[in-house]
Backbone as a printed PyTorch tensor [residue, N CA C, xyz], in Angstrom:
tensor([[[ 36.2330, -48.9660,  36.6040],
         [ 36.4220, -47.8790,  35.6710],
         [ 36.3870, -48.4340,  34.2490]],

        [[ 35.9420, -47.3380,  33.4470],
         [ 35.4740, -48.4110,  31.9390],
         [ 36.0270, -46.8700,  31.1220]],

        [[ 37.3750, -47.5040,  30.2640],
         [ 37.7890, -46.8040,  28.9020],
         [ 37.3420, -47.1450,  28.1660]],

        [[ 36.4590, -46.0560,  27.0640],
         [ 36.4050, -46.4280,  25.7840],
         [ 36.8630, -46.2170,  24.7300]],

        [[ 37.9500, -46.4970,  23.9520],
         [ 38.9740, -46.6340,  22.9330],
         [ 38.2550, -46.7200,  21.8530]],

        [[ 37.7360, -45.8800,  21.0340],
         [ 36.9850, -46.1070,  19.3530],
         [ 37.9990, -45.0070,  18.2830]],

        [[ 37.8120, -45.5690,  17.1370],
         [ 38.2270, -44.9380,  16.0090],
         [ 38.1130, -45.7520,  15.2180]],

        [[ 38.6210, -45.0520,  13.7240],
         [ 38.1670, -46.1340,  12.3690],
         [ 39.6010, -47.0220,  12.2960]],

        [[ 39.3300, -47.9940,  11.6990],
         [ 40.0390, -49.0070,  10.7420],
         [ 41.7700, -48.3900,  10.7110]],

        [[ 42.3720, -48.9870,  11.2580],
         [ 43.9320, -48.7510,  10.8970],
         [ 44.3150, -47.2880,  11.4170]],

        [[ 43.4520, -46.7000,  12.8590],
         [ 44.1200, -45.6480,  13.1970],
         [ 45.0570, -45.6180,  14.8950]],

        [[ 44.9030, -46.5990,  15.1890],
         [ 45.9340, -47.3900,  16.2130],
         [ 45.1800, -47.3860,  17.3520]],

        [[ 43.5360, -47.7530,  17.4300],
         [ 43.2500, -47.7550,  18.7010],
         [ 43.6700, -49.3090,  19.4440]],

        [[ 43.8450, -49.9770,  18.8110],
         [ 44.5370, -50.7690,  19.7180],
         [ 45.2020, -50.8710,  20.4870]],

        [[ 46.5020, -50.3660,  20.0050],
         [ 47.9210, -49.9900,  20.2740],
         [ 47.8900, -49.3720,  21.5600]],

        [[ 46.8090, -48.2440,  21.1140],
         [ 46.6960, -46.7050,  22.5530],
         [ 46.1090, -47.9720,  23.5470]],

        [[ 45.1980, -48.7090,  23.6760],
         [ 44.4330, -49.5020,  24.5830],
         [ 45.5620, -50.4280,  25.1950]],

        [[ 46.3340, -50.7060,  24.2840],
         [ 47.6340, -52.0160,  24.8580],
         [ 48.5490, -50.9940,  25.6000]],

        [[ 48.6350, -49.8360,  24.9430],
         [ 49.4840, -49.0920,  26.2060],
         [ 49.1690, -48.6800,  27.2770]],

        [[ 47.6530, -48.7780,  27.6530],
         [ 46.9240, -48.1890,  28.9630],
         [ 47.7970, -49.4490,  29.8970]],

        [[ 46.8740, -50.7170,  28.6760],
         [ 47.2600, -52.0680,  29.6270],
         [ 48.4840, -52.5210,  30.2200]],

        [[ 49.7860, -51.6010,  29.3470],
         [ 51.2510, -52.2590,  29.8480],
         [ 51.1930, -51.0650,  30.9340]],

        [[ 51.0970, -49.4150,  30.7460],
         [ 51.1670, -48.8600,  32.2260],
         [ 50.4800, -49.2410,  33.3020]],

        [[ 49.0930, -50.3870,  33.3150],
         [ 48.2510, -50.2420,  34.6300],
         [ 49.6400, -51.6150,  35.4000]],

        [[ 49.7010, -51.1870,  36.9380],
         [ 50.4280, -51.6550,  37.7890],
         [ 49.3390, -53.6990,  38.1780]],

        [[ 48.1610, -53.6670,  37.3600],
         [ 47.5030, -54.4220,  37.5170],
         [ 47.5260, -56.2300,  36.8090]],

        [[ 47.4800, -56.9110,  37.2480],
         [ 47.3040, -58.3210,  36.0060],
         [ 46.7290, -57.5970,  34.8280]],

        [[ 46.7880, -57.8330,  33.7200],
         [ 46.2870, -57.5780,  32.2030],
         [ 45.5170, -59.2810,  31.5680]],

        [[ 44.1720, -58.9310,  31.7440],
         [ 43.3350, -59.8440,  31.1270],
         [ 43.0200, -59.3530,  29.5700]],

        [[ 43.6250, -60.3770,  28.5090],
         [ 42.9480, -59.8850,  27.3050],
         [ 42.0190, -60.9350,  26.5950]],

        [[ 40.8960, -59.6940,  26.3800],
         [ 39.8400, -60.8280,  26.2730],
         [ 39.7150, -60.6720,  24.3210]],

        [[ 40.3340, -61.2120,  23.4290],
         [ 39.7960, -61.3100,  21.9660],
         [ 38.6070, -61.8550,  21.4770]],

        [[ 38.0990, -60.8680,  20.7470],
         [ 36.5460, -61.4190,  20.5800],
         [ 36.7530, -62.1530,  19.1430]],

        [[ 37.7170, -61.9860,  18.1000],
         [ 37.2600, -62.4650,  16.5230],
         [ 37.3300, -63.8230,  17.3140]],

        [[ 36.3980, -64.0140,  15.6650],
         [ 36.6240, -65.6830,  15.2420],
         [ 37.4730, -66.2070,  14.5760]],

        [[ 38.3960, -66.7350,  14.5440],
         [ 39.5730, -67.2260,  13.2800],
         [ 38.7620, -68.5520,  12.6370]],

        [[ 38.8690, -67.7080,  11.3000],
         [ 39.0090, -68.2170,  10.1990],
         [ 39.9740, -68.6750,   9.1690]],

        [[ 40.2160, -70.2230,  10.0940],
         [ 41.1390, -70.5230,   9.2180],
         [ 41.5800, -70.4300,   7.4740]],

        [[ 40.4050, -70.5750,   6.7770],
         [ 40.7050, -70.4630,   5.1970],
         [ 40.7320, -69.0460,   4.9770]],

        [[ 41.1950, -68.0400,   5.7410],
         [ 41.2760, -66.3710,   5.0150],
         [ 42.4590, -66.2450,   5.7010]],

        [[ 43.1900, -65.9960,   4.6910],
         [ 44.6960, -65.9660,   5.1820],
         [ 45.2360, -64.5090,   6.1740]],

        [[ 44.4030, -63.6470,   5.1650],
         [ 44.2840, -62.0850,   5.3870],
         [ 43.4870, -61.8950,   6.3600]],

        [[ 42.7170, -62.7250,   7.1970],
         [ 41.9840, -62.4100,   8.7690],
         [ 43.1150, -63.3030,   9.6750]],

        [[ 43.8150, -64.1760,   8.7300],
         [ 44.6930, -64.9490,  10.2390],
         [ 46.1190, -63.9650,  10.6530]],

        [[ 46.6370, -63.3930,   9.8440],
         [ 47.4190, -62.2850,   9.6530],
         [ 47.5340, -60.9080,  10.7330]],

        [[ 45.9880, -60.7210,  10.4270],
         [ 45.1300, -59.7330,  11.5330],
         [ 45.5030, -59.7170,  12.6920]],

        [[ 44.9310, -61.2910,  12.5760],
         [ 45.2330, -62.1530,  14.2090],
         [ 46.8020, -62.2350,  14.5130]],

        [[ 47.1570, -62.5560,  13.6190],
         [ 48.7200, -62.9710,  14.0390],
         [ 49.2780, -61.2050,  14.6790]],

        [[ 49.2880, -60.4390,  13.8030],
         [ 49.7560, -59.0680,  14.3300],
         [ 49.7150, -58.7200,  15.6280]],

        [[ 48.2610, -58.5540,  15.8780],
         [ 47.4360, -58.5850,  17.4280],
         [ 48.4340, -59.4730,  18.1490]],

        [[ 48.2890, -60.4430,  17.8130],
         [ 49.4950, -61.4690,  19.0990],
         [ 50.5050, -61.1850,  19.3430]],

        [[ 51.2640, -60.8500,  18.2460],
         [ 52.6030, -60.3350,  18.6110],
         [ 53.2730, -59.0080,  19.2130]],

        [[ 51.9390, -58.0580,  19.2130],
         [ 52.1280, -57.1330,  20.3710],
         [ 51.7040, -57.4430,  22.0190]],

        [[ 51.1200, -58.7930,  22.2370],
         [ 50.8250, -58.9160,  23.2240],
         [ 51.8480, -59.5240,  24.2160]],

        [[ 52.0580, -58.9290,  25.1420],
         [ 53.4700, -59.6720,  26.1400],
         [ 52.8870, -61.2650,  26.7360]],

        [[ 53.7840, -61.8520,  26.6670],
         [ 53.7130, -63.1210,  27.1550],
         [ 53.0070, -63.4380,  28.4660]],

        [[ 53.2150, -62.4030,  29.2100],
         [ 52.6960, -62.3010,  30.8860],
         [ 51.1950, -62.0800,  30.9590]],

        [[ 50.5370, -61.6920,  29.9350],
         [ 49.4120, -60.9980,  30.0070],
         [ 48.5760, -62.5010,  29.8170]],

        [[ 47.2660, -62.7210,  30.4690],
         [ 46.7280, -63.7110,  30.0920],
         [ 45.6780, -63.3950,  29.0610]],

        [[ 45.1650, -64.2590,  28.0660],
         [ 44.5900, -63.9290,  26.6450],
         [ 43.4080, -64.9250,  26.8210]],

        [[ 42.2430, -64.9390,  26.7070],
         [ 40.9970, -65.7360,  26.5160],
         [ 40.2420, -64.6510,  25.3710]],

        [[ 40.3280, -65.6960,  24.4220],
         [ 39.5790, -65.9550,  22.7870],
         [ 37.9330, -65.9940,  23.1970]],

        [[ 36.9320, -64.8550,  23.1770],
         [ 35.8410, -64.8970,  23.8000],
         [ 35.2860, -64.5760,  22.4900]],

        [[ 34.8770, -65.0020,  21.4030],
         [ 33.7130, -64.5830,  20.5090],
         [ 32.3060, -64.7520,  21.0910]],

        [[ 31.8030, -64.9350,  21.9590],
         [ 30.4560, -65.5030,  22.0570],
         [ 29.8680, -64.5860,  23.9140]],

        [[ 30.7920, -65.2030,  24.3930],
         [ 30.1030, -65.2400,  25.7530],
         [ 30.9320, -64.3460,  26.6460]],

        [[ 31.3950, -63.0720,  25.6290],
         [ 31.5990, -61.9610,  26.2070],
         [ 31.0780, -61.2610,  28.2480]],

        [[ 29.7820, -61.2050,  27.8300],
         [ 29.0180, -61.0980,  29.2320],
         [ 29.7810, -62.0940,  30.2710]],

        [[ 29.0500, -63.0580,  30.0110],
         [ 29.5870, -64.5480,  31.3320],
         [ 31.0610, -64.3670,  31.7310]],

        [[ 31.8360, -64.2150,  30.8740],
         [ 33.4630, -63.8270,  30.7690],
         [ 33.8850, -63.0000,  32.0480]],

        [[ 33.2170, -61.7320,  31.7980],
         [ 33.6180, -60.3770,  32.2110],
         [ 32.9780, -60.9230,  34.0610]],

        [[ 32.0120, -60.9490,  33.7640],
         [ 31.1800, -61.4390,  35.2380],
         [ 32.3080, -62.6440,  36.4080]],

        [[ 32.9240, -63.4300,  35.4910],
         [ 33.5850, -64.2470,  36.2410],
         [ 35.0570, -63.7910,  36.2130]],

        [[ 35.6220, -62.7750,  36.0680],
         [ 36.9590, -62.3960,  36.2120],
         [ 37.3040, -61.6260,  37.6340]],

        [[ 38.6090, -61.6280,  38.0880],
         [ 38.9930, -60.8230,  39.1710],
         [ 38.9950, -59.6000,  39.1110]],

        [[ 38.4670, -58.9020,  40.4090],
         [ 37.7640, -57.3520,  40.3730],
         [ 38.8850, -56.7170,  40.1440]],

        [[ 40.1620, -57.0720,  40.5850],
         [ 41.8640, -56.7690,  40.7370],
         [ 42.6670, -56.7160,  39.6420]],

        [[ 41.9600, -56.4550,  38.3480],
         [ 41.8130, -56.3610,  36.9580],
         [ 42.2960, -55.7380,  35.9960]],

        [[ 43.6650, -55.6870,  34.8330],
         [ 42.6160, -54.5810,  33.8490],
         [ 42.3360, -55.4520,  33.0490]],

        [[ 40.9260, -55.4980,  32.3720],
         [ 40.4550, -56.1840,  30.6930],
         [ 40.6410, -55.0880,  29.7650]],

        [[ 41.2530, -56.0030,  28.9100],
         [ 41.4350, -55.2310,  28.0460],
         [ 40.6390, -55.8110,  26.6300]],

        [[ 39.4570, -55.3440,  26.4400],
         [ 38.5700, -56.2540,  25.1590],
         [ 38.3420, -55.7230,  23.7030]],

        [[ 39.0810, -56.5550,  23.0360],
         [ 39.5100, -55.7830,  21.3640],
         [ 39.3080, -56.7410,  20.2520]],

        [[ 38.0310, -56.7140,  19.8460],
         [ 37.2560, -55.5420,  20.0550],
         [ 35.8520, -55.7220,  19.7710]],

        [[ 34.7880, -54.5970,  20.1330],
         [ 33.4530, -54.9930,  20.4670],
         [ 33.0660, -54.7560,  18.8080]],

        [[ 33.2500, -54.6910,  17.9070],
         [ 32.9000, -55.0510,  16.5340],
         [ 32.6390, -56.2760,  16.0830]],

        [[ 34.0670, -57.1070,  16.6650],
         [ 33.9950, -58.1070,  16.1910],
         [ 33.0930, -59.4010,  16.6620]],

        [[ 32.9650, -58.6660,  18.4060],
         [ 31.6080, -59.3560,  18.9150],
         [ 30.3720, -59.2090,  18.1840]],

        [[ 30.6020, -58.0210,  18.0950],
         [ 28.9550, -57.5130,  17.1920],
         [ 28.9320, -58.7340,  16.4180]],

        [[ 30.1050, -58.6390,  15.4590],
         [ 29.5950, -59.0330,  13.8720],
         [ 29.3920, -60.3100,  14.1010]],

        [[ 29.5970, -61.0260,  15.3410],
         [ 29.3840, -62.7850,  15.8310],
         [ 27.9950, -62.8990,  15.7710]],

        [[ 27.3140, -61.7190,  16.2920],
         [ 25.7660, -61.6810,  16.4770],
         [ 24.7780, -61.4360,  15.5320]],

        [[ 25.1540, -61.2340,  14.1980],
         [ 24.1800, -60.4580,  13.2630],
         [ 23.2570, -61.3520,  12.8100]],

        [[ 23.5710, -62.8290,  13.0270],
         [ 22.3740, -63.9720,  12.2740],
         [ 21.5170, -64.2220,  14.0260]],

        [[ 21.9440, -63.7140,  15.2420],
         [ 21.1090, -64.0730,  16.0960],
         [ 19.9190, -63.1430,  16.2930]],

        [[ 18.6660, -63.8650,  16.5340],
         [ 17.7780, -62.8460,  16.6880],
         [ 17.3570, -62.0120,  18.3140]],

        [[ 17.7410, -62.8010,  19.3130],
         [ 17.9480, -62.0730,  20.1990],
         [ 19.4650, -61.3730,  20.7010]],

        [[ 19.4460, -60.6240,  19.6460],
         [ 20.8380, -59.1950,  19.9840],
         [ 20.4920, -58.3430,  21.5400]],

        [[ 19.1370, -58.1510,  21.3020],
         [ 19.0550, -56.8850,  22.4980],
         [ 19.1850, -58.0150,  24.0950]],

        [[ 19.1860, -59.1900,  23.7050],
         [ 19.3330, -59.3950,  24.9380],
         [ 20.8700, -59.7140,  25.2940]],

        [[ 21.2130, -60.2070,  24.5370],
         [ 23.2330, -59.8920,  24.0700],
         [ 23.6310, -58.4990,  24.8060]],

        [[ 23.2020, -57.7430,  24.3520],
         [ 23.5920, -56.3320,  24.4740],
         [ 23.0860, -55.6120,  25.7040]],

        [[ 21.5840, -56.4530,  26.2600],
         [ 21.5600, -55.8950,  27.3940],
         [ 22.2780, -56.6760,  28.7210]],

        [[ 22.7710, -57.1890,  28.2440],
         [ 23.7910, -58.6140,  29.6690],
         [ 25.3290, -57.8160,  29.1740]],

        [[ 25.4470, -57.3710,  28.4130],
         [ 26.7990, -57.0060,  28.2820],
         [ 26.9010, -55.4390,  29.3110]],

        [[ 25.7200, -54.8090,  28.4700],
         [ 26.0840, -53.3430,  29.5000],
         [ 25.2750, -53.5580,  30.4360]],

        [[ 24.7210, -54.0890,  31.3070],
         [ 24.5650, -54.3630,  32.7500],
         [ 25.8920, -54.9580,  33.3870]],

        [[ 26.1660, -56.2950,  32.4930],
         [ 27.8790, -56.8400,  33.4100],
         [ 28.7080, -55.9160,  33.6440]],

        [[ 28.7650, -54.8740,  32.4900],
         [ 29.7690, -53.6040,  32.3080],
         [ 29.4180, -52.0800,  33.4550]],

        [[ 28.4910, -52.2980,  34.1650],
         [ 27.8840, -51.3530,  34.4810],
         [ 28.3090, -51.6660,  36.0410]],

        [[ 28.2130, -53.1170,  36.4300],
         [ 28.2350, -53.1650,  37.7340],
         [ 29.5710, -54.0360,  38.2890]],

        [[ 30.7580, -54.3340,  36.7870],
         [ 31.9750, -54.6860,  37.2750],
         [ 32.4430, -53.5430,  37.8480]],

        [[ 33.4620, -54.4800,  38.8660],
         [ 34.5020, -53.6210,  39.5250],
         [ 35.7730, -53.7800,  38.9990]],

        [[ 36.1980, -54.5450,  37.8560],
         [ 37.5870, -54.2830,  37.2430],
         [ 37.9150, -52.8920,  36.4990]],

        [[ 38.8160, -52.8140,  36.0500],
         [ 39.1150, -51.6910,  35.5950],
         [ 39.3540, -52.2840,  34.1740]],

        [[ 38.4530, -51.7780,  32.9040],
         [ 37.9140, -52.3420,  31.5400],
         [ 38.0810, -51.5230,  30.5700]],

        [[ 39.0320, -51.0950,  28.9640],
         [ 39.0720, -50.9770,  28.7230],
         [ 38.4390, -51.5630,  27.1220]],

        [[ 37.7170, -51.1250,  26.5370],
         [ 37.3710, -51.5900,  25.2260],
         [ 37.6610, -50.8750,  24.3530]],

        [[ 38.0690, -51.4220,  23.2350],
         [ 38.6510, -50.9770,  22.0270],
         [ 36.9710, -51.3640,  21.0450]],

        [[ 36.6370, -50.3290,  20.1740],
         [ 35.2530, -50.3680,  19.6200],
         [ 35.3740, -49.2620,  18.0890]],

        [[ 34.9360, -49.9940,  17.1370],
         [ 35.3410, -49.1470,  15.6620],
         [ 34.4590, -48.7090,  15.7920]],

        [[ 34.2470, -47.0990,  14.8350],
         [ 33.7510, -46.6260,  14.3750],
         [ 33.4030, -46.5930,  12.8970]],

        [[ 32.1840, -46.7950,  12.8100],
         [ 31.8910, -47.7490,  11.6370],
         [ 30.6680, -47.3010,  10.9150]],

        [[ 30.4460, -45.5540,  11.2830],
         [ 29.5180, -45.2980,  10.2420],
         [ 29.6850, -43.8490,   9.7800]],

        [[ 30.8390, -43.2530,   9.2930],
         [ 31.4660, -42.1940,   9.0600],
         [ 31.5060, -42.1430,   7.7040]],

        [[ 31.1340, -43.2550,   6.9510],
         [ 31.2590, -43.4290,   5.4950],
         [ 29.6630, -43.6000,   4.8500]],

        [[ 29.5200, -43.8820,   3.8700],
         [ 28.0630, -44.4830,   3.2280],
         [ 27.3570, -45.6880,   4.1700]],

        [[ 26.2030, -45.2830,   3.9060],
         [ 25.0540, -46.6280,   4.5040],
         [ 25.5720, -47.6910,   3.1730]],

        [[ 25.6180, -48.4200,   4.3650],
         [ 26.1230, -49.9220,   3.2340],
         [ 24.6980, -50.1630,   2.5500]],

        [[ 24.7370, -50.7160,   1.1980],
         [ 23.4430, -50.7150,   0.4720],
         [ 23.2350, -52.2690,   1.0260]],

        [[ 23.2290, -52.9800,   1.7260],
         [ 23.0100, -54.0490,   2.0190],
         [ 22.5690, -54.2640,   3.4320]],

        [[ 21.3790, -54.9600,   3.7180],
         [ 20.7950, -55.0850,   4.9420],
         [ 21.8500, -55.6420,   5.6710]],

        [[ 22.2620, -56.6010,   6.3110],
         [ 23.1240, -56.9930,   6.9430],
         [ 24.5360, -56.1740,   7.4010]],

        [[ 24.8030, -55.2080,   6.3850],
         [ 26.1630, -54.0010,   6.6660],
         [ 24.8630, -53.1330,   7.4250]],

        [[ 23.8320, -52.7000,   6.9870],
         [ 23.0800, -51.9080,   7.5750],
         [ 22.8520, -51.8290,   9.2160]],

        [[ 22.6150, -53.6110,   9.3560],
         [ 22.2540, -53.8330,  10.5940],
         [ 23.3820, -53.9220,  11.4870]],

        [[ 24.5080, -54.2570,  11.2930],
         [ 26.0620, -53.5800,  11.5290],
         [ 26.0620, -52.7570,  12.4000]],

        [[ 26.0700, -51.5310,  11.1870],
         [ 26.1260, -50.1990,  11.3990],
         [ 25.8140, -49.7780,  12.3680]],

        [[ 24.4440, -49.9620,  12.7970],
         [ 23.3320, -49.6670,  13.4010],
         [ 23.3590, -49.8680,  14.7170]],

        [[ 23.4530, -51.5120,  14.8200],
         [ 23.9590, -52.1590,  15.6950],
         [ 25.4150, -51.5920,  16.7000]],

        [[ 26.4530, -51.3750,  15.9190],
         [ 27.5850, -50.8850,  16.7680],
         [ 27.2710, -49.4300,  17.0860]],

        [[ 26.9570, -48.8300,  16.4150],
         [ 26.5640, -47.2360,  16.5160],
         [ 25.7600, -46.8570,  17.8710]],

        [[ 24.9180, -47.3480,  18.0910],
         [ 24.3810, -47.9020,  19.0210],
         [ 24.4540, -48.1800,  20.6730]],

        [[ 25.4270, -49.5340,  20.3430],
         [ 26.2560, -50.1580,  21.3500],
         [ 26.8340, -49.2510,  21.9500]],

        [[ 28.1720, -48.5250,  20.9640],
         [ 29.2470, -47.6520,  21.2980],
         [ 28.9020, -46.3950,  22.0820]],

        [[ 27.5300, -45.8650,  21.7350],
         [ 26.8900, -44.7650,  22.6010],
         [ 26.5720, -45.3270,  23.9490]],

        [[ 25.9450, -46.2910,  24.1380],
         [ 25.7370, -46.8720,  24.8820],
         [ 26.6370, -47.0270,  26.2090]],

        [[ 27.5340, -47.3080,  25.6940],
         [ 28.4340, -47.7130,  26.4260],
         [ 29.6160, -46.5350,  26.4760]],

        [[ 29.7940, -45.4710,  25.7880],
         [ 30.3470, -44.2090,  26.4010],
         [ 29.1660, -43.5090,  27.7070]],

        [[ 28.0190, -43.7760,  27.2050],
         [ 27.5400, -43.0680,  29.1510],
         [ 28.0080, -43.9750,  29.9440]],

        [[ 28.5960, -45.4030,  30.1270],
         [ 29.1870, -46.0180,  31.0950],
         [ 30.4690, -45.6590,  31.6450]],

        [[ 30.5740, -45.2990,  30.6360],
         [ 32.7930, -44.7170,  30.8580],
         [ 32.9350, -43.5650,  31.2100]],

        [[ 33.8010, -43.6970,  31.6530],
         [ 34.6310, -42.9390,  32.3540],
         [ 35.5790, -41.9600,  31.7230]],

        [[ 35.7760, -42.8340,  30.8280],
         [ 36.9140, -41.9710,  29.4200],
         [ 36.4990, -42.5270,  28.5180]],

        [[ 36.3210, -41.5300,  27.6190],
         [ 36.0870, -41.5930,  25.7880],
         [ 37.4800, -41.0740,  25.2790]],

        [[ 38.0430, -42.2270,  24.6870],
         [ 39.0090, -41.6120,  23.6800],
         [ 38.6430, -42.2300,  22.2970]],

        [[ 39.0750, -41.0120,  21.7010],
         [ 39.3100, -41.3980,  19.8740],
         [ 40.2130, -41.4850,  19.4840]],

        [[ 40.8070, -42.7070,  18.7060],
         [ 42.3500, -41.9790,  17.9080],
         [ 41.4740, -42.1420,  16.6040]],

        [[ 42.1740, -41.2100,  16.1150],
         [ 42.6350, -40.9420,  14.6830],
         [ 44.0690, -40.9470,  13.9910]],

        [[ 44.1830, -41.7250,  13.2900],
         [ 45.3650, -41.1980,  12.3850],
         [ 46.8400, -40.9690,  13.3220]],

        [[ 46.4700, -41.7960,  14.4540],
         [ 47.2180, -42.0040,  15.3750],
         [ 47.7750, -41.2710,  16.3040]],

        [[ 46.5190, -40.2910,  16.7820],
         [ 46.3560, -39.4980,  17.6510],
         [ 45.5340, -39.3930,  18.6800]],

        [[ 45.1190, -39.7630,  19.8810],
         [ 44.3570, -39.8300,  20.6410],
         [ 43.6320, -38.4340,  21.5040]],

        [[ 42.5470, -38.5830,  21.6880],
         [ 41.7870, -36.9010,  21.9860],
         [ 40.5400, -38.2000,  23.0740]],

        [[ 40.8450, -37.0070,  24.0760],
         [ 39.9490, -37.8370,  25.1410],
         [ 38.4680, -36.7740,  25.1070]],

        [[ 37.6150, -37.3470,  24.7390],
         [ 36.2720, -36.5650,  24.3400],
         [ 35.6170, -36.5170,  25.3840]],

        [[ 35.7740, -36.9150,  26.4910],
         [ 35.2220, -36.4450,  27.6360],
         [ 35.4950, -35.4580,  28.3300]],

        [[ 36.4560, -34.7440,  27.7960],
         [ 37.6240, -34.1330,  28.4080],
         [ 36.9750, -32.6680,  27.2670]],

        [[ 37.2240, -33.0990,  26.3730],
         [ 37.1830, -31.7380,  25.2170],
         [ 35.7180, -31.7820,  24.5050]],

        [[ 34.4730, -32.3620,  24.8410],
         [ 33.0790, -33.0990,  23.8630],
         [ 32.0450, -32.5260,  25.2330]],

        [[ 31.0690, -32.4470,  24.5580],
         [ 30.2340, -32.0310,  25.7640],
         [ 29.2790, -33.7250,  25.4910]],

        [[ 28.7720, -34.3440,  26.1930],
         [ 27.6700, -35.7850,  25.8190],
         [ 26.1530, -35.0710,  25.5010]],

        [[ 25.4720, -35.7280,  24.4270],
         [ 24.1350, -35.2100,  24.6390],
         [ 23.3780, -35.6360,  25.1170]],

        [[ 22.2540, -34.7370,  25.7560],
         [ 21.0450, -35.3200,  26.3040],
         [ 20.2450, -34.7230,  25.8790]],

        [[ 19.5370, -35.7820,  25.6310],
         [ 17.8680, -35.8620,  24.6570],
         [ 16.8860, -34.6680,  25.7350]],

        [[ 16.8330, -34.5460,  26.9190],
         [ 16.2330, -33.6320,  27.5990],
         [ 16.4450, -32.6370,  27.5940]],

        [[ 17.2830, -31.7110,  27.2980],
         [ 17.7800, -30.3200,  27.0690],
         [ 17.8110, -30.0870,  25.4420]],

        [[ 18.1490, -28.7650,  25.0360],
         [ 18.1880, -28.6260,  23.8390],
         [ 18.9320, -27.7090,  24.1330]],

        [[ 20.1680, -27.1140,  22.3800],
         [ 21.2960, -26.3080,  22.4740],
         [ 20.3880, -25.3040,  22.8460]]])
């Protein structure tokens, strides 16, 4: 089963995703995708926060890279909990094979049997960044995140620290029909 947890910047989808993970009766795998950067005090901070909501029991693997391979070798007896697929993205933006990144991720995601929650921003609700690289971002997660709601099972959004399950209340579109 695959949750997908998206919303913007500072509206607690984390939080909602860490609480799926403390109710499931299951081991809790958390898989963190940033990179720490040690010389930005204000990204280690980030990090530090994130940790300290995480319970001690839960096991934690730091995956910036090899997301796919990860997921493939974990127990089916599962929940992952992976927070978050942005920050994978943004690992990838100088590589030139992305689509093959992206197609090993939602195939692994397609044919695990754990029960997978991802936490995934929403990241184009504002201006096109005037800069190629924010562009390709954008684009890039926008993308992904569709992508990977036809895999799931549940779409939730928080906002503003409210959660709305869009599968539930959203109709999905398909390019073959018209309103």
């Amino acid at each position: 089963m695959i949750t997908l947890v998206t919303g913007p910047a500072r509206s607690g989808k984390s939080e909602w995703a860490e609480n799926l993970a403390h109710a499931s009766p299951l081991p809790v795998i958390y898989i963190a995708t940033a990179q720490t950067y040690p010389d930005d005090p204000e990204w280690q901070s980030r990090i530090a926060r994130h940790r300290q909501r995480r319970p001690s029991h839960w096991q934690v693997l730091e995956v910036p890279l090899e997301l796919p391979q990860t997921l493939r070798s974990l127990p089916p007896a599962s929940f992952v909990l992976i927070d978050a697929l942005g920050t994978w993205v943004s690992n990838f933006l100088e590589h030139p094979q992305w689509d093959n990144y992206q197609n090993e991720l939602l195939h692994v995601l397609l044919n695990s049997t754990a029960e997978i929650t991802i936490v995934a921003e929403e990241v184009g609700w504002g201006l096109v960044p005037p800069y190629p690289l924010g562009r390709l971002f954008r684009d890039r997660m926008g993308s992904l995140v569709r992508q990977i709601s036809k895999l799931s099972h549940r779409v939730v959004l928080v906002v503003a620290g409210y959660a709305l399950e869009l599968n539930q209340i959203g109709q999905p579109l398909d390019r073959t029909s018209s309103p």
